[in-house]
VMD Tcl script that draws the C-alpha trace (Angstrom):
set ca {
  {41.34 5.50 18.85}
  {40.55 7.70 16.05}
  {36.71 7.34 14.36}
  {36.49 7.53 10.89}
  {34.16 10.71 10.24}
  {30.49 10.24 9.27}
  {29.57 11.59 5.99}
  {27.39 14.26 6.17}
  {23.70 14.06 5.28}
  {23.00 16.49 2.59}
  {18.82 15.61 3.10}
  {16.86 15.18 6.57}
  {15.67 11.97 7.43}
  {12.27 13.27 6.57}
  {12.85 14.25 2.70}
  {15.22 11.06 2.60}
  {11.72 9.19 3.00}
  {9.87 11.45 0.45}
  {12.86 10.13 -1.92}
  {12.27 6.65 -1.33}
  {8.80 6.77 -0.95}
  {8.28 8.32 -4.31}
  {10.69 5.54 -5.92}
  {9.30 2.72 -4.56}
  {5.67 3.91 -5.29}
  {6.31 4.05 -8.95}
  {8.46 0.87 -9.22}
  {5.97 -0.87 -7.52}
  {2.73 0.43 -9.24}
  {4.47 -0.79 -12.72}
  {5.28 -3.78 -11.72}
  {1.69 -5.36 -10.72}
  {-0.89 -3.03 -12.99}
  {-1.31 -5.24 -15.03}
  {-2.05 -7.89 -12.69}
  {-3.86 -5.44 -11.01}
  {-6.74 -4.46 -13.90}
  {-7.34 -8.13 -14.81}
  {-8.04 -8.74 -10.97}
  {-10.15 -5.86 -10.72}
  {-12.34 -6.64 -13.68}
  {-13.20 -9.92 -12.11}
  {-13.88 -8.82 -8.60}
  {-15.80 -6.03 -9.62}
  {-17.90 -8.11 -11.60}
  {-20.81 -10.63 -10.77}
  {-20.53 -12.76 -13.69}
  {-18.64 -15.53 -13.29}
  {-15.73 -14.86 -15.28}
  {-12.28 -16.06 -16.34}
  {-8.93 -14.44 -16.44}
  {-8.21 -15.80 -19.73}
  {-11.71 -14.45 -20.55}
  {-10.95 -11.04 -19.51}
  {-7.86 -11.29 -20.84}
  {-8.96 -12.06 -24.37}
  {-11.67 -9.37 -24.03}
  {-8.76 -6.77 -22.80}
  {-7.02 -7.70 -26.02}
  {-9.14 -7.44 -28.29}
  {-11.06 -3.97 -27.36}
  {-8.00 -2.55 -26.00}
  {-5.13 -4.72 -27.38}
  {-1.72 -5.09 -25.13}
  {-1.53 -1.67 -23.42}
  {-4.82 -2.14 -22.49}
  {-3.42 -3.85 -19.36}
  {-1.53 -1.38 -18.48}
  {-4.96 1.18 -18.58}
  {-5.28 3.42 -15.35}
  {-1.54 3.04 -15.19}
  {-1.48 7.17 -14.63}
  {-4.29 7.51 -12.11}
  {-2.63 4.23 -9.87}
  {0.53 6.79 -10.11}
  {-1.44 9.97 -8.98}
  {-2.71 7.33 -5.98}
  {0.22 5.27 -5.30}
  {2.87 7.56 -5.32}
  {1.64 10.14 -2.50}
  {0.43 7.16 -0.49}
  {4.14 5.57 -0.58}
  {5.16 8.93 0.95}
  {3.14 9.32 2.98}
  {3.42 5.56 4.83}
  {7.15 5.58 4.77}
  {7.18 9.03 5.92}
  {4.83 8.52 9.04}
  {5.67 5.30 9.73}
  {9.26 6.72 12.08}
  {7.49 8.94 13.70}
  {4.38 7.27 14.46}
  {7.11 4.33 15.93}
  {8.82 7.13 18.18}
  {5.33 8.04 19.49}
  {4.32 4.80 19.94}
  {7.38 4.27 21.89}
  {7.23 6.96 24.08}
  {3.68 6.39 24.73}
  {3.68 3.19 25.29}
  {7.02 2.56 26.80}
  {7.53 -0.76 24.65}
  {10.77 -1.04 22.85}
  {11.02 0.70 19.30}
  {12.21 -2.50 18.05}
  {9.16 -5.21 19.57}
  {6.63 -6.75 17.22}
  {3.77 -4.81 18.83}
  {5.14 -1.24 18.32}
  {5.70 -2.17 14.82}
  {2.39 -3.48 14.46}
  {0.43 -0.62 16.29}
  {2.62 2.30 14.28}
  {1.95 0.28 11.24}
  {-1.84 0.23 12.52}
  {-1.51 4.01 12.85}
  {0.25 4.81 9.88}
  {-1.76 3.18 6.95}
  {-5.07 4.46 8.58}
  {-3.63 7.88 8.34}
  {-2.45 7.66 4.62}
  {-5.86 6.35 3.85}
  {-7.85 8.72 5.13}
  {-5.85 10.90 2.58}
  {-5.56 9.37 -0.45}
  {-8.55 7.28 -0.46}
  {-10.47 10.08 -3.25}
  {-7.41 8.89 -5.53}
  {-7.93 5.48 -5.17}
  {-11.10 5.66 -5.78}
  {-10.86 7.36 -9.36}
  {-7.90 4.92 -10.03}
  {-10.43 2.12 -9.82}
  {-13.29 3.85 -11.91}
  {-10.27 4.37 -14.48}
  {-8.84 0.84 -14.57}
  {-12.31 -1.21 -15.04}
  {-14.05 1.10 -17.58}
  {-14.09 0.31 -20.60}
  {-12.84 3.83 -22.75}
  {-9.92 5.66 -22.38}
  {-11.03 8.30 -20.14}
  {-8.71 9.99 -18.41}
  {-7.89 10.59 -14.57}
  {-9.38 14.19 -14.40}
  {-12.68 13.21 -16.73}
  {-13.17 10.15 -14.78}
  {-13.16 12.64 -11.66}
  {-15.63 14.75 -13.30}
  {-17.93 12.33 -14.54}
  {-17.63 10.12 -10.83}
  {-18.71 14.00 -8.95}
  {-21.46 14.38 -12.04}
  {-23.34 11.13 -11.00}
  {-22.50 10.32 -7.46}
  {-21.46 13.71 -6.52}
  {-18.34 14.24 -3.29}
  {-19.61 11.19 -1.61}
  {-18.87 9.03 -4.81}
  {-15.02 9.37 -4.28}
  {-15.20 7.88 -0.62}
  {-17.00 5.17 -2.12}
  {-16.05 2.04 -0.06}
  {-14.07 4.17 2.52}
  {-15.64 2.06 5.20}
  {-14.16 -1.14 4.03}
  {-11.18 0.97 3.20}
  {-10.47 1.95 6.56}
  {-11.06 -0.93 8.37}
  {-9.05 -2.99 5.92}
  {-6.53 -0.77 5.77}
  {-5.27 -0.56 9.67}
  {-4.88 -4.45 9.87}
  {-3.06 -4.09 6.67}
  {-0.44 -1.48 7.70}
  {0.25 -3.62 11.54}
  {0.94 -7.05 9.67}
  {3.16 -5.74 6.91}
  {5.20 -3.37 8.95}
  {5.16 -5.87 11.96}
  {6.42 -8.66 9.81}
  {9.04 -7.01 7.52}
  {10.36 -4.76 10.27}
  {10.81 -7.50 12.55}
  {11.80 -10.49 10.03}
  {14.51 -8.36 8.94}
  {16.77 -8.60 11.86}
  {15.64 -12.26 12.40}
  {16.83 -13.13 8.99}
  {20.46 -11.51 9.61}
  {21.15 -14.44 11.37}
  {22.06 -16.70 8.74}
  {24.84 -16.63 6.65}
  {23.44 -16.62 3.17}
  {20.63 -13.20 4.08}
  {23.35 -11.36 5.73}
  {25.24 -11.57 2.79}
  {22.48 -10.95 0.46}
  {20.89 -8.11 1.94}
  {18.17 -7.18 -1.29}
  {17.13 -10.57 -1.25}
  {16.26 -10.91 2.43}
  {14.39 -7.44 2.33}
  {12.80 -9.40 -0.48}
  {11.37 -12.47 1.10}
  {10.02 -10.49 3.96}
  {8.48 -7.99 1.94}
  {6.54 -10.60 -0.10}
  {6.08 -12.27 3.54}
  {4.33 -9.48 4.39}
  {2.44 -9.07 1.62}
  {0.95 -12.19 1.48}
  {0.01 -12.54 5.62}
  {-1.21 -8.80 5.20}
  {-3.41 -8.85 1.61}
  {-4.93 -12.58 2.73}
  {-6.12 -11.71 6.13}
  {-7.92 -8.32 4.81}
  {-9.37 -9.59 1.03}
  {-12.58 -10.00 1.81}
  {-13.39 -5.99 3.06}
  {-10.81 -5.66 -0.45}
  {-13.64 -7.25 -2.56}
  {-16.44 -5.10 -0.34}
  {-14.47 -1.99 -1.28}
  {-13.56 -2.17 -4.74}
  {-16.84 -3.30 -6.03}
  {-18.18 0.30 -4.01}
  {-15.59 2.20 -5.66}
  {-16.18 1.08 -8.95}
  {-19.79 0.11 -9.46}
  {-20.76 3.61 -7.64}
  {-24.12 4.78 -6.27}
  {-25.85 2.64 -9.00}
  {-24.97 -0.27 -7.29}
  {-27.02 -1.42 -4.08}
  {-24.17 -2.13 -2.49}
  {-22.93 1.24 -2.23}
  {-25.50 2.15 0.34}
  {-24.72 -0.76 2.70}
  {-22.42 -1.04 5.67}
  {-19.43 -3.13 5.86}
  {-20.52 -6.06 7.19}
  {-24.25 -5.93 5.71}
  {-21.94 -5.45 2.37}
  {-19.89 -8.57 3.65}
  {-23.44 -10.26 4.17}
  {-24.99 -9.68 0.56}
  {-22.25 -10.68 -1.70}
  {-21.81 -14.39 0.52}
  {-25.66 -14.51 -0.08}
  {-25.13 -14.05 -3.58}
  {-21.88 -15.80 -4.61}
  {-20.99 -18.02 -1.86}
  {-17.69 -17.57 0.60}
  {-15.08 -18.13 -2.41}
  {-17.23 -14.83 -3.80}
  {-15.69 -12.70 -1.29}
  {-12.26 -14.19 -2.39}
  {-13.04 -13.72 -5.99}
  {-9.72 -13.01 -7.80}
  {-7.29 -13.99 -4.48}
  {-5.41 -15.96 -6.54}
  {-4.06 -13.53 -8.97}
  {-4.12 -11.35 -5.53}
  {-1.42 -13.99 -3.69}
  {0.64 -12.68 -7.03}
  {0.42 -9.35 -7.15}
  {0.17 -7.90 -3.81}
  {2.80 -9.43 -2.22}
  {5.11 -8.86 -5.41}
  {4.70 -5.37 -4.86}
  {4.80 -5.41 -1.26}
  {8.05 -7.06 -1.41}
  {9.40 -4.65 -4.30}
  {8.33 -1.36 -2.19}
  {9.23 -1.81 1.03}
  {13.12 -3.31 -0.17}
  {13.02 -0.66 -2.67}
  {11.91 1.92 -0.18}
  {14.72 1.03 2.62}
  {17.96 0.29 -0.49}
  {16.90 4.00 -1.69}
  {17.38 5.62 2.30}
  {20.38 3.07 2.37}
  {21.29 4.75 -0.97}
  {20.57 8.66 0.50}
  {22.90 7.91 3.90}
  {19.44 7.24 6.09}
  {20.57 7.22 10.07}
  {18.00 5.30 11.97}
  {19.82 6.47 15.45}
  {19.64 10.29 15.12}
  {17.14 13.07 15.56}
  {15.86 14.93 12.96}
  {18.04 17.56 12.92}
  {18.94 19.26 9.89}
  {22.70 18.06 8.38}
  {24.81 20.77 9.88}
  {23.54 20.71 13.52}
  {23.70 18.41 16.11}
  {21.46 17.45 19.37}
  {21.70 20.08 21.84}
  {20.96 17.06 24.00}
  {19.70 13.00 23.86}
  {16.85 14.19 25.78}
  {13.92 14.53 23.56}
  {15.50 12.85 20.23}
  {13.00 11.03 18.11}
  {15.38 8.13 17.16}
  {14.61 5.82 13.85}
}
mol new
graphics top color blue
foreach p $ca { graphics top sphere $p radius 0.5 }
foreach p [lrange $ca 0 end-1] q [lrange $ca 1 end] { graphics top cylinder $p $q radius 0.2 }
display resetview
């Protein structure tokens, strides 16, 4: 019986994932900044503060595109982080595979490639996310670059990897859940009638599934990390460890202190989860992705299965 021919990838895999990463990176930063810089103010902060209160106050130093402030520097973060997740996220399944010898398609590879990958995008980007912070909660306009400058001025290199110990730990546990839940709720969800008709919304509901298992489990080292990154080496708490970090603020504020701002969090985070990882997999959808080939360039083939790194 005669196949119908594939058409032919004009992009590898590889730059089919720099594509979507980049797209779902900016769709997603836009759609939660705002969200985002209210949040921030208030965990940052150890007055006990509203929303509406920050809110108001946005409004009325800033007025409406005040919310929308550090907009550019969660770009110069967000973007190259999306790429680089959904780009090392295949291979670091393959090699998890192979090393392991678990199937490609279990929970746990999807959770320890997921582990893998976010750790290594963090180690990265973390500098950029650390500037996007300073640029979001203070109060002028400064921009990305003088925000860089004056962060190097006071607190020197070490000021950018402010909170890079809450970072990393936070951000491995991060990277398992999400992946491990959307990668494997997808297929689960394909079972009934009304998702596997609706494909965008099912990618939908387990995104924001996996946001919100993912950003609960991990806010407290969030609130640890932020507050390092944007109150600097003036702050104390910049010279503690994780967990001595962890210590002072429940001291201080109580245990609903180190979930100061979840609420707008349970919003936001898994929002955007949702919106990046279903916009990340409908633009490789989009490009012709094939999750069962090599990486080959379009016009060759595997000289052999042996040795394929199959997505």
């Amino acid at each position: 019986m005669a196949t119908t021919p594939q058409k032919p990838q004009l992009l590898t895999n590889s730059q089919m994932t720099w594509c979507s990463g980049t797209v779902a990176g900016f769709c997603a930063t836009f759609a939660k900044q705002p969200i985002q810089r209210v949040k921030w103010i208030r965990q940052t902060s150890s007055e006990q503060i509203s929303y509406g209160a920050i809110a108001r106050r946005t409004l009325a130093t800033q007025g409406a595109m005040g919310f929308m402030s550090g907009s550019a520097a969660a770009v110069y973060r967000n973007v190259p982080h999306s790429v680089l997740v959904y780009s090392l996220y295949p291979h670091a399944a393959s090699l998890t595979k192979k090393w392991s010898g678990l199937d490609e398609q279990s929970f746990g590879t999807r959770f320890f490639a997921g582990y893998v990958t976010m750790v290594g995008a963090t180690m990265v980007t973390h500098p950029l996310d650390t500037l996007r912070v300073r640029v979001s909660v203070q109060s002028d306009r400064a921009t990305f670059l003088q925000t860089a400058r004056r962060v190097h001025a006071t607190d020197g290199v070490r000021g950018l990897y402010g909170g890079f110990g809450a970072t990393l730990i936070g951000a491995g546990p991060r990277g398992a859940i999400g992946f491990g839940v959307f990668e494997t709720l997808k297929p689960y969800l394909r079972r009934y009638d009304y998702f596997r008709e609706n494909p965008s919304i099912s990618k939908v509901v387990c995104g924001y599934l996996a946001g919100l298992l993912s950003e609960s489990f991990i806010y407290p080292l969030d609130t640890v990390r932020r507050r390092q990154q944007a109150l600097g080496a003036a702050s104390p708490l910049s010279r503690l460890g994780v967990l001595a970090a962890v210590t002072t603020i429940y001291r201080a504020e109580g245990f609903l202190g180190l979930f100061k701002g979840i609420s707008l969090n349970l919003v936001k985070n898994p929002i955007a989860t949702a919106i990046s990882f279903s916009v990340n997999d409908a633009v490789k959808d989009w490009l012709g992705y094939r999750h069962d080939e090599a990486e080959e360039p379009p016009h060759r083939k595997p000289t052999s299965k042996t040795g394929n790194i199959s997505y």
